[in-house]
C-alpha positions in Angstrom: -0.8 -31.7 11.1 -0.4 -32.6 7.3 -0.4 -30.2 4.8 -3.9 -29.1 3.4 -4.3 -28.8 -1.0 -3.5 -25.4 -1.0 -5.6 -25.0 -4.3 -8.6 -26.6 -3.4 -12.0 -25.0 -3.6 -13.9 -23.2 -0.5 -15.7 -26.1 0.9 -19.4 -26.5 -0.2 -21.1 -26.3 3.4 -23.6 -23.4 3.5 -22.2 -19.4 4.6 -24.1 -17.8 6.7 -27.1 -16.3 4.7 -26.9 -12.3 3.9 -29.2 -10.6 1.9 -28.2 -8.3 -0.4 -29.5 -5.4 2.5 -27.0 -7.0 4.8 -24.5 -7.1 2.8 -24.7 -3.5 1.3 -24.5 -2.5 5.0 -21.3 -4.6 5.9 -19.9 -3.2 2.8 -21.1 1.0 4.0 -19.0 -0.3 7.3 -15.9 -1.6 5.2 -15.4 1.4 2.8 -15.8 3.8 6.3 -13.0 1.6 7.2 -10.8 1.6 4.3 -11.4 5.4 4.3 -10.2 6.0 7.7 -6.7 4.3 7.0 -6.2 5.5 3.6 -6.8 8.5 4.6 -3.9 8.8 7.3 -1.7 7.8 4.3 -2.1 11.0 2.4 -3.7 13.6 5.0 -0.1 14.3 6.9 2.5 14.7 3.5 0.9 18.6 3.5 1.3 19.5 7.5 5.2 18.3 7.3 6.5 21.9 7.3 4.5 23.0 10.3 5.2 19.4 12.3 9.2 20.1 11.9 8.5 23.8 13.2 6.5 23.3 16.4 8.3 20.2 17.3 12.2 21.1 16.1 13.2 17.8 14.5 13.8 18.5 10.8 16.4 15.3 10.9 13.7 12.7 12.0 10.7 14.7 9.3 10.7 11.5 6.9 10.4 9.1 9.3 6.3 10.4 10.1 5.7 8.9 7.0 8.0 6.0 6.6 7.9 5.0 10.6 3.7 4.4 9.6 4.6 2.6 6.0 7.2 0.5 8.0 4.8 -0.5 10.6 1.8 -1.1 8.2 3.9 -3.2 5.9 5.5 -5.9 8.8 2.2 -6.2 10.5 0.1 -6.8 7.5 0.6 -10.8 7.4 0.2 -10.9 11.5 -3.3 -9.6 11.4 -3.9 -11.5 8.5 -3.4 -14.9 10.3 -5.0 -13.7 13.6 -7.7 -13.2 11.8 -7.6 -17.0 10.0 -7.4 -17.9 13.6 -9.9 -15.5 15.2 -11.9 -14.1 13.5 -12.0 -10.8 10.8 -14.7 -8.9 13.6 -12.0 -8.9 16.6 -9.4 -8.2 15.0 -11.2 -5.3 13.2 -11.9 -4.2 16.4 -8.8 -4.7 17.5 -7.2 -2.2 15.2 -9.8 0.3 15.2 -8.8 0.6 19.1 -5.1 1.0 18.1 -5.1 3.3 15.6 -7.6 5.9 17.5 -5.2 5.5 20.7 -2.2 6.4 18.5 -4.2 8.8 16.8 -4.7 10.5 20.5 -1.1 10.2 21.0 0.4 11.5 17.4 -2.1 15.0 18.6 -0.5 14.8 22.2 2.7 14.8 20.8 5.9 17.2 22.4 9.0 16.1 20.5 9.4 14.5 17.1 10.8 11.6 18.6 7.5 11.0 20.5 5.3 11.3 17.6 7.4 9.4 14.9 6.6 6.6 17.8 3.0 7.1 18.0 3.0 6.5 14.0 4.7 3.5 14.4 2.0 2.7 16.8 -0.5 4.0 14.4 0.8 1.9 11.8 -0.1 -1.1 13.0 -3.4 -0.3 13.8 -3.5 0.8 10.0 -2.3 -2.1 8.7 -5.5 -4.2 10.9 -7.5 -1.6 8.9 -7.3 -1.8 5.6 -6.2 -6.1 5.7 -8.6 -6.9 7.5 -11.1 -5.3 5.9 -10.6 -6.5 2.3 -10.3 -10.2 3.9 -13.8 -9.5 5.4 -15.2 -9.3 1.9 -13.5 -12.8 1.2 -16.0 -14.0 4.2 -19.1 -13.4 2.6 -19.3 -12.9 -0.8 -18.1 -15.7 -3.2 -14.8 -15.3 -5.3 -16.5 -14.9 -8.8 -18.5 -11.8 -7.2 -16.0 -10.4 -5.4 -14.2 -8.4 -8.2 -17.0 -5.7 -8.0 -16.9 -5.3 -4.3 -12.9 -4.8 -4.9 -14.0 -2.0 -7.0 -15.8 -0.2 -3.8 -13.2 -0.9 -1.7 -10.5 1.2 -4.5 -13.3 4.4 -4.5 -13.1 4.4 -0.8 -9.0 4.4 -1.2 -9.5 6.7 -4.3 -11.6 9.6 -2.1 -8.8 9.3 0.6 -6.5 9.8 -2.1 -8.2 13.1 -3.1 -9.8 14.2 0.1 -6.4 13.7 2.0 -4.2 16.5 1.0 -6.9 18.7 0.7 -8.2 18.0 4.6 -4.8 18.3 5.5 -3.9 21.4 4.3 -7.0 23.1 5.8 -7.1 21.5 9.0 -3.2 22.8 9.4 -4.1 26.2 8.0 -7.1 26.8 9.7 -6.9 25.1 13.5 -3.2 23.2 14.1 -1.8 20.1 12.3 -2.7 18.2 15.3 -6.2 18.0 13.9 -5.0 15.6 11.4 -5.0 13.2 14.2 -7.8 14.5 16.4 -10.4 14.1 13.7 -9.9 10.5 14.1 -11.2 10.3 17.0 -14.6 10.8 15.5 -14.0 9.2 12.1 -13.0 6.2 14.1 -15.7 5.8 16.7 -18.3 6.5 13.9 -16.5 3.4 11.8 -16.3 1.1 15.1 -19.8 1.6 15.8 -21.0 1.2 12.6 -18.3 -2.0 11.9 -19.6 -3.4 15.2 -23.0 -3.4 14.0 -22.9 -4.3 10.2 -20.4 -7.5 10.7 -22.5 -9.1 13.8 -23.2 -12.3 12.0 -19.4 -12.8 10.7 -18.2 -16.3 10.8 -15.3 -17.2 13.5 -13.0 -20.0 13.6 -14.6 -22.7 15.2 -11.4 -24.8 15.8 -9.0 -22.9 17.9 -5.1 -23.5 17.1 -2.1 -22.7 18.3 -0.1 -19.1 17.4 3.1 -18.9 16.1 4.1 -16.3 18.3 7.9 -17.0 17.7 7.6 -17.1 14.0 5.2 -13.5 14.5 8.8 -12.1 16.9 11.2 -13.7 14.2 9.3 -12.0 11.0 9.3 -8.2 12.6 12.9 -8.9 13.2 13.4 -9.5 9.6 11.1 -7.4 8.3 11.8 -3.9 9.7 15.8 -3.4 9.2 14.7 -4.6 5.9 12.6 -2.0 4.8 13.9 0.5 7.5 17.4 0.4 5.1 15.6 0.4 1.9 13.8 4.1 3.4 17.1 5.1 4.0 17.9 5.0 0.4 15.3 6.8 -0.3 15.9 9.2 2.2 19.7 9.8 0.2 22.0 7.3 2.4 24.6 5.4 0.7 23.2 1.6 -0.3 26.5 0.1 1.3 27.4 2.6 4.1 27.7 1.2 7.5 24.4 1.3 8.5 22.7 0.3 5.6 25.1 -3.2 5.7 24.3 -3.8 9.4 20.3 -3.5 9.0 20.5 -5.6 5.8 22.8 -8.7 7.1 20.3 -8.4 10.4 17.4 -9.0 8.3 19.2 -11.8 6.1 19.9 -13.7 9.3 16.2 -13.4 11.3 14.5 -14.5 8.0 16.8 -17.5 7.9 15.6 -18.0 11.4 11.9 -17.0 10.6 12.1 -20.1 7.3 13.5 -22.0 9.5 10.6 -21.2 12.4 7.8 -21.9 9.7 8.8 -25.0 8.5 8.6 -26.6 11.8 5.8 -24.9 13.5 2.5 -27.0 14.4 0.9 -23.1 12.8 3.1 -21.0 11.1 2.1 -17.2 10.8 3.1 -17.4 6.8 2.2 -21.2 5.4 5.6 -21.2 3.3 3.4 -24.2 0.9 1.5 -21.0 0.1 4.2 -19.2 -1.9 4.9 -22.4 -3.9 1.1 -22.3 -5.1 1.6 -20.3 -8.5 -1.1 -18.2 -8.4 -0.9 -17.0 -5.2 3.4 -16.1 -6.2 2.4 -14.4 -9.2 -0.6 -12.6 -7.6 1.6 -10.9 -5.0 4.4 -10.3 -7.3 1.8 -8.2 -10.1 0.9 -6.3 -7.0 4.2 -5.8 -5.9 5.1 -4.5 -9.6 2.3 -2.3 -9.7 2.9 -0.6 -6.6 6.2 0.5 -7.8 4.3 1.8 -10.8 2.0 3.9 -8.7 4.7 5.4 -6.7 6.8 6.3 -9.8 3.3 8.1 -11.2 2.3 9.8 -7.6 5.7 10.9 -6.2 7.8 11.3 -9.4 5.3 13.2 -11.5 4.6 16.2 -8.9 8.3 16.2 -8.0 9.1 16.7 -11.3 6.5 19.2 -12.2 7.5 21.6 -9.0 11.2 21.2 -10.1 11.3 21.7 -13.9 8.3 24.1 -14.1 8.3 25.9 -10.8 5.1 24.8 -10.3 3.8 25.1 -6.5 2.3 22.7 -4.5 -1.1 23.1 -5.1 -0.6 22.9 -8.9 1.1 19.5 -8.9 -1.3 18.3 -6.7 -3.9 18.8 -9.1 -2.6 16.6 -11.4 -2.8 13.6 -9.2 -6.5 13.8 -8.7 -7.2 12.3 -12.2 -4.9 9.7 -11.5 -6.9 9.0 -7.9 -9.7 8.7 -9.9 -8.9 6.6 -13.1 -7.3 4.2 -10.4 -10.4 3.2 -8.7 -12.4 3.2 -12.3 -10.1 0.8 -14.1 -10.7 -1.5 -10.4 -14.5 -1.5 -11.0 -14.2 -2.4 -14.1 -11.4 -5.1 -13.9 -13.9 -6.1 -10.8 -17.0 -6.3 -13.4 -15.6 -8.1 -16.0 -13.6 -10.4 -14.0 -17.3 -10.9 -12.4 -18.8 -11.4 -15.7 -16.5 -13.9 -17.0 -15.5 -15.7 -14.3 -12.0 -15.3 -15.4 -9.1 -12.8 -14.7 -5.7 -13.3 -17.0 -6.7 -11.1 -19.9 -8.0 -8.4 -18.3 -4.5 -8.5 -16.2 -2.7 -8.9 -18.7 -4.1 -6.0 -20.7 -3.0 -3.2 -17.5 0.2 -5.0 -17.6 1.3 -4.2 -21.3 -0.7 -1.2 -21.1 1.2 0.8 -18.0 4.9 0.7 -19.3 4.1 2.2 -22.6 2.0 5.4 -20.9 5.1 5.6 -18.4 7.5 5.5 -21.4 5.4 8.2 -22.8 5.5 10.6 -19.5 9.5 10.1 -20.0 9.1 11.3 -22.9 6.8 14.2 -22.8 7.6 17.7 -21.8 5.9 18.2 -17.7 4.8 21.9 -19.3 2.9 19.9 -21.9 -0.4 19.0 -18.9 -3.0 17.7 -21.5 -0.6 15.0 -22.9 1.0 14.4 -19.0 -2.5 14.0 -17.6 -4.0 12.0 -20.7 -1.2 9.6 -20.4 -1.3 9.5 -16.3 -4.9 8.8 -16.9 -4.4 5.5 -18.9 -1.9 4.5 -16.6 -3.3 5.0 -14.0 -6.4 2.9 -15.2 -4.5 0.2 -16.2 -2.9 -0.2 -12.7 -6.7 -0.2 -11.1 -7.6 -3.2 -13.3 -5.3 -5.4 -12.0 -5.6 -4.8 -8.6 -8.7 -6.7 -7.9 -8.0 -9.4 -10.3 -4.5 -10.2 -8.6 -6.1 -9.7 -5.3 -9.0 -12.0 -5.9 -7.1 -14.7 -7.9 -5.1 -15.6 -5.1 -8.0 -15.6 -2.7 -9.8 -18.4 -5.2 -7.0 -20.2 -5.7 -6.7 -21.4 -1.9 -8.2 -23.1 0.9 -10.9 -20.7 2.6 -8.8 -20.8 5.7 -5.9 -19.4 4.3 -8.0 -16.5 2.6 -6.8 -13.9 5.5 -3.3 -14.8 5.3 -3.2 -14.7 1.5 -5.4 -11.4 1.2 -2.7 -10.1 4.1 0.4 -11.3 1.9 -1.0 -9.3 -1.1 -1.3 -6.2 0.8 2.3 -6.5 2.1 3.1 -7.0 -1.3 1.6 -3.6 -1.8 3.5 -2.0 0.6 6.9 -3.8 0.1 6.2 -2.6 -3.7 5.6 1.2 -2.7 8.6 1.2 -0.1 10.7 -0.8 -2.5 9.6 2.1 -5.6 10.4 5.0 -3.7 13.8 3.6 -2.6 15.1 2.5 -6.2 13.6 5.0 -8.1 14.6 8.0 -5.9 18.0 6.2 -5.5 18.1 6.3 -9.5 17.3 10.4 -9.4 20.1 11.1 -7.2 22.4 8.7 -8.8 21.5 10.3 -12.6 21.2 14.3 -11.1 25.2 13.7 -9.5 26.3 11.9 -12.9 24.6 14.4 -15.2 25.7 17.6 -13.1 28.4 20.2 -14.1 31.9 20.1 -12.6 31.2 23.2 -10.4 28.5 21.4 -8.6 30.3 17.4 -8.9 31.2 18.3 -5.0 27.0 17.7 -4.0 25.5 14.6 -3.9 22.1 13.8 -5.5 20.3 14.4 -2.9 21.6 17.8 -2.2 21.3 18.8 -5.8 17.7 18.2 -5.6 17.3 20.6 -2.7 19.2 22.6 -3.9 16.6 23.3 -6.9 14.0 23.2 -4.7 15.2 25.4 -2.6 16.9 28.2 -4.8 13.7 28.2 -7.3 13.4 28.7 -10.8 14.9 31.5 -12.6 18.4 31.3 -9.8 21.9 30.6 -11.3 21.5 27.4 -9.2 18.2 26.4 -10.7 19.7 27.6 -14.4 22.6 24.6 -14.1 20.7 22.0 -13.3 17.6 22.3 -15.1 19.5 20.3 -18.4 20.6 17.8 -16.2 17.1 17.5 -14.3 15.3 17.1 -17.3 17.8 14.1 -18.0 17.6 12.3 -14.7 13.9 12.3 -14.8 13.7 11.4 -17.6 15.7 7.9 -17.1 14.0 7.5 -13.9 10.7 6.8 -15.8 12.1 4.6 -18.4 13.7 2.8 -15.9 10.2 2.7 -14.0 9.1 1.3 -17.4 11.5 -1.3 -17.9 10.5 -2.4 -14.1 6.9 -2.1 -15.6 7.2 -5.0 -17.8 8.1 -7.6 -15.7 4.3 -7.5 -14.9 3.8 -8.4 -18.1 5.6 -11.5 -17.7 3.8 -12.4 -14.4 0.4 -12.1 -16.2 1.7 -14.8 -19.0 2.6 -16.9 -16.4 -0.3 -17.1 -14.1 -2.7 -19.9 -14.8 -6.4 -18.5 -15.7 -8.1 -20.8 -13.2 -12.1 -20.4 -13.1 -13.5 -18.4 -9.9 -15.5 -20.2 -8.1 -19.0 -19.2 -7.6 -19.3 -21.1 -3.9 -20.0 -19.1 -1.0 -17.3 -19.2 1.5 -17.5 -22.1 4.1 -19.2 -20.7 7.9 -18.2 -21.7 10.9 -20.2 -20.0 13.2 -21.4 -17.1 14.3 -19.9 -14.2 16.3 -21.8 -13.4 18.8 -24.1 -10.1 19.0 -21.5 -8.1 21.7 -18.6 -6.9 21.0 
C-alpha cells in the first residue's frame, strides 16, 4: 500500500450531521470522561502515607504513581491507532471497562506489589481515556472550531486538578484510601452510560486493515525500560548504575527492532512518514517542552515551599489551585483565538517566550514572598494553557483524517514522555546541586537523602539550619535550568509553518450502530 500525502486536507465528503444539541451532549460525555482519568492522576499523591502503612511496602510507594504514568504513556499511541482502525466509540468503551476493573482491583488490594500491578492495569485503561477522548472531538467538529472545544476538554482536566487532592484527602480521612478507587465505580458507569449514549452516531472505519500487533509487542518493549529508568532517576538511582544501563541498552535495541517493524509493515501502529511531516514533529515536541514546564511549576514549587518555609501540605497545595485554573483559561483562549483566526503560530509563540521569563522570575523570587510566586505561576501557567490546544490541533489539521487518532495519540504521549522526562531531569538536577552545595559534615549523603533529611528533621533542627543556604541554591538552579529547557519551545514555535485550519468537516464513514 503506497504512502498517503500526509498533509493533505480531510476529504470533502459530508460528516455525519450533528446539531449543535448533539454535539453539546457528546461533548457533557467527553469532559465526564476526561474527568474520570485526570482525576486518578492527582486523587492518590495525598493517600500515599496511609497506602505504605496498611500494605507495608514503603520501598515500592513511588511506583503507584509512576507504574500508572508508565502504563498511560506506552499505551497512548496503541489506542490511538485502534481507534484509526476501529473506531473512537469501542475503544472508549473499551477503556472505560479497564480502568473500572483495575479500579475494583487497586480497592481489593493486600500487598503493595498487588496494587502497584492493578495501576499498571489502570493505566492503560487511563491512557484509552483521556486519548481517545480528545481524538473523538477530531471526529466531529472541523479543525478551525476545534480550538474552543480543546478549551472544555483543559476545564475538565483543570477541576481534576483541583478537585483531586482535595477528594483524596477526605476520602482517606474520613472512610479508607481505598475509596479513591471505589468511587470509580460509580464515576465510571455514570461516564459509560452516558458516553454510550451521546457518541451513538460516531463514524467507524469502514475499510478494515490489518494490526500491527508485532510492531504494538516491539514498542511496549521499547517504551517501558525507557521510561521505567528515566523514574528511577527521579526516584534518586544513579543515571549509569547497573540497572539503569541494562533498561536503557534494552530499549535502544527493541526500538531498532520496532523502526525496523514499521517500515515494513502492510499497517504500522506509528506511520514513521508522520514524524517527517513538520508540523506534526514540532507539534509534539512544544508539547513535550511544555510538559516539562508544568512539572517544574506543579512538583518543584510546593516542594520547595514545604522545604524552605516549613510550610505544610495543605499550604503548598493551595498555591497550585491558581495555576490549575490559569492553565485551562489560557487553553480557551488560545482555543478562541486560534478559532477566530484560523491560525495558530503567534498565539504559540507568545506562551512560548512568555513561560521561561515567569520561571526565571520564580528562581528568582523569595517562596515566602506568595503574591509575587503566585502572580508569576499565574502567567506561567497561562501561557502553557495557550499552547496546548494550538499544538494539539495543528497537528490534527495538518494530516490525513485517518491518521487524526494516531497523531492526537502521539501528542498525548508527548505529554507524558514530557512530564516523566521533567521529573527525572529536574529532580536529578536537585539532588545533583543539594550534594554539590552541601557542607563537608553532610558530603557523606547523597541528594536524595539530604532532601529527606530536611523534610524529615523540619524547620528550626540543626539539620534543617545546614542545609537551608544550600537549598535555597539548588532550587534555585533547578528553575533556571527549567528555564533554559523552556526556551527551546520558543524555537519550535519559529519553526513551525502557520498553515491555515481547515474549516471542512471531518470525512464519515459510517455509522456505529445504536448497541453497544
Amino acid at each position: 500500500m503506497s504512502d498517503e500525502t500526509l498533509e493533505a486536507e480531510a476529504a470533502s465528503s459530508p460528516a455525519i450531521p450533528l446539531s449543535p444539541r448533539e454535539i453539546r451532549a457528546v461533548m457533557v460525555g467527553l469532559m465526564l470522561v476526561i474527568l474520570l482519568g485526570g482525576l486518578e492522576q492527582t486523587i492518590v499523591a495525598v493517600s500515599l502515607p496511609m497506602m505504605s502503612a496498611d500494605l507495608h511496602g514503603v520501598a515500592l510507594l513511588p511506583w503507584v504513581v509512576s507504574g500508572y504514568l508508565i502504563a498511560v504513556a506506552v499505551s497512548t499511541p496503541i489506542y490511538g491507532k485502534l481507534g484509526d482502525l476501529y473506531g473512537r466509540r469501542i475503544m472508549l468503551f473499551s477503556a472505560i471497562v479497564i480502568f473500572m476493573a483495575a479500579s475494583a482491583l487497586c480497592a481489593l488490594a493486600t500487598s503493595m506489589p498487588m496494587l502497584v500491578g492493578a495501576r499498571v492495569l489502570q493505566g492503560i485503561g487511563g491512557a484509552g481515556l483521556l486519548s481517545t477522548a480528545q481524538a473523538i472531538i477530531a471526529d466531529i467538529i472541523s479543525p478551525r472550531e476545534r480550538g474552543r472545544f480543546q478549551g472544555y476538554i483543559s476545564t475538565a482536566f483543570a477541576i481534576a486538578s483541583v478537585m483531586g487532592p482535595l477528594a483524596g484527602g477526605l476520602l482517606t480521612q474520613y472512610a479508607s484510601w481505598r475509596w479513591i478507587f471505589w468511587i470509580n465505580l460509580p464515576l465510571g458507569a455514570f461516564a459509560l452510560a452516558v458516553s454510550l449514549r451521546t457518541l451513538a452516531r460516531l463514524p467507524v472505519p469502514g475499510i478494515k486493515r490489518p494490526v500491527d500487533y508485532g510492531g504494538a509487542i516491539l514498542l511496549i518493549l521499547g517504551l517501558t525500560p525507557l521510561l521505567t529508568a528515566i523514574t528511577r532517576i527521579g526516584h534518586g538511582a544513579p543515571p549509569l548504575d547497573m540497572e539503569n544501563t541494562l533498561l536503557f541498552s534494552s530499549s535502544f535495541i527493541a526500538m531498532l527492532a520496532f523502526v525496523w517493524q514499521e517500515l515494513r509493515t502492510e499497517e504500522p501502529i506509528i506511520p514513521l512518514g508522520l514524524l517527517r511531516n513538520p508540523v506534526v514533529a514540532l507539534s509534539c515536541l512544544i508539547l513535550l517542552s511544555t510538559f516539562i514546564q508544568l512539572i517544574a511549576l506543579s512538583v518543584l514549587i510546593p516542594l520547595r515551599l514545604q522545604i524552605l518555609t516549613g510550610s505544610g501540605a495543605d499550604g503548598a497545595a493551595y498555591q497550585l489551585i491558581p495555576l490549575s485554573f490559569a492553565i485551562p483559561m489560557g487553553a480557551y483562549l488560545g482555543g478562541q483565538v486560534m478559532s477566530r483566526t484560523g491560525r495558530y503560530k503567534k498565539i504559540q509563540l507568545l506562551g512560548a517566550i512568555v513561560v521561561p521569563l515567569m520561571v526565571a522570575i520564580t528562581a528568582y523570587t523569595n517562596p515566602a514572598h506568595t503574591a509575587i510566586n503566585v502572580l508569576a505561576t499565574v502567567i506561567a501557567g497561562f501561557a502553557i494553557g495557550i499552547q496546548l490546544p494550538t499544538a494539539t490541533v495543528a497537528g490534527q489539521n495538518a494530516v490525513n483524517h485517518r491518521h487524526v487518532g494516531i497523531v492526537t495519540a502521539l501528542g498525548a504521549f508527548s505529554r507524558s514522555l514530557g512530564a516523566a522526562l521533567g521529573i527525572a531531569i529536574l529532580m536529578a538536577v536537585l539532588f545533583a546541586q543539594l550534594h554539590n552545595l552541601a557542607p563537608q559534615a553532610l558530603q557523606a549523603y547523597p541528594g536524595a537523602e539530604l532532601l529527606r533529611l530536611m523534610v524529615d528533621s523540619g524547620a528550626g533542627t540543626d539539620a534543617h539550619a545546614l542545609l537551608i543556604g544550600p537549598a535555597t541554591q539548588a532550587f534555585q538552579v533547578v528553575f533556571l535550568a527549567s528555564a533554559l529547557a523552556a526556551t527551546s519551545t520558543i524555537l519550535f514555535g519559529a519553526l513551525i509553518p502557520d498553515r491555515p485550519l481547515s474549516s471542512k468537516r471531518p470525512p464519515a464513514s459510517r455509522p456505529a450502530p445504536e448497541s453497544p
